[in-house]
C-alpha positions as CSV (number, residue, x, y, z in Angstrom):
1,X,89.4,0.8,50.9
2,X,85.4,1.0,50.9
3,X,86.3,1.1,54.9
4,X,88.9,3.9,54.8
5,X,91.7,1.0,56.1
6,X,94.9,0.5,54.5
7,X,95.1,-2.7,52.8
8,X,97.6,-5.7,52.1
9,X,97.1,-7.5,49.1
10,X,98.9,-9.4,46.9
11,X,100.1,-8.5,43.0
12,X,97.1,-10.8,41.0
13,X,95.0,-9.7,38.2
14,X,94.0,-5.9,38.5
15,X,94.9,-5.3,42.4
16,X,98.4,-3.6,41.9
17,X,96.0,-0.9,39.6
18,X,94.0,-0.4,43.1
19,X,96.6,-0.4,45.7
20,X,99.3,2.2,45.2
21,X,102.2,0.3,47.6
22,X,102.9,2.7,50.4
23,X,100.5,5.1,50.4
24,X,97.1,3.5,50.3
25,X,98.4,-0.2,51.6
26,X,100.7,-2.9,51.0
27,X,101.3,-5.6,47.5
28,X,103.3,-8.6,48.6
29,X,104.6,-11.2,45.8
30,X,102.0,-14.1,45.7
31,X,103.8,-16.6,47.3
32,X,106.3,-14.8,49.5
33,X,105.8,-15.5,53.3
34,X,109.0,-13.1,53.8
35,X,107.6,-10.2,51.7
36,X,104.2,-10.6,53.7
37,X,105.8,-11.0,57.2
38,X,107.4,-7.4,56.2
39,X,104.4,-5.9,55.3
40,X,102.8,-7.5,58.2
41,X,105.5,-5.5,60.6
42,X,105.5,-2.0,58.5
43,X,101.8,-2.2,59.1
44,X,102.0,-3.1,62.7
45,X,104.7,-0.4,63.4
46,X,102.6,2.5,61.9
47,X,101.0,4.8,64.3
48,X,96.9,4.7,63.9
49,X,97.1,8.6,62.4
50,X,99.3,7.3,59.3
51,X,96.8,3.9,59.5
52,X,94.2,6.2,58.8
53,X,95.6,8.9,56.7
54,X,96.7,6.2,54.3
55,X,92.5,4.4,54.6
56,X,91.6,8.1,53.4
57,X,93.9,8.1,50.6
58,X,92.6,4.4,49.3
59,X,88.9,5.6,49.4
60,X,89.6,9.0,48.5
61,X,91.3,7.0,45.1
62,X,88.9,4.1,45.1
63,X,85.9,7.0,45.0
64,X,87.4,9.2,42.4
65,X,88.2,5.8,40.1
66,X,86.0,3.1,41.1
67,X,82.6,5.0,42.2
68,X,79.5,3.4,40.1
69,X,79.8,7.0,38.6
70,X,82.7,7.1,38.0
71,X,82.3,3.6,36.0
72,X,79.4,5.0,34.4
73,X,80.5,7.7,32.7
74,X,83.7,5.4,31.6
75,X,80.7,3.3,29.9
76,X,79.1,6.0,28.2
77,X,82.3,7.3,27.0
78,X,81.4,8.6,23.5
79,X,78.3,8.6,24.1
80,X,77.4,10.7,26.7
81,X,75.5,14.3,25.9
């Protein structure tokens, strides 16, 4: 997502909060060869403008809720002036 490129990721831990299935990249089951394969063709079928459309939706999101900013001023929270 740092890269602007669509991802395909599996649904562990806190990655299904980062990848919005569809529009920024792909979740699979851990696990599930068949799920993968699928994603594996969706992704490979796209045309390189929706490729990159979708990359600039991931960062776009990754920036606005991920950015060491963005994280910061999370931390300070209450705190902040």
């Amino acid at each position: 997502m740092a890269l602007r490129r669509p991802v395909l990721a599996t649904c562990v831990a806190g990655i299904p909060a980062l990848v919005q299935h569809g529009e920024d990249g792909w979740l699979c089951a851990p696990g599930d060869v068949d799920a993968l394969a699928a994603a594996l063709e969706d992704l490979l079928s796209r045309p390189a403008a929706e490729l990159q459309a979708m990359g600039e939706v991931g960062h776009a999101g990754m920036i606005e809720r991920h950015s060491v900013d963005a994280s910061a001023a999370r931390l300070a929270g209450p705190f902040a002036a």
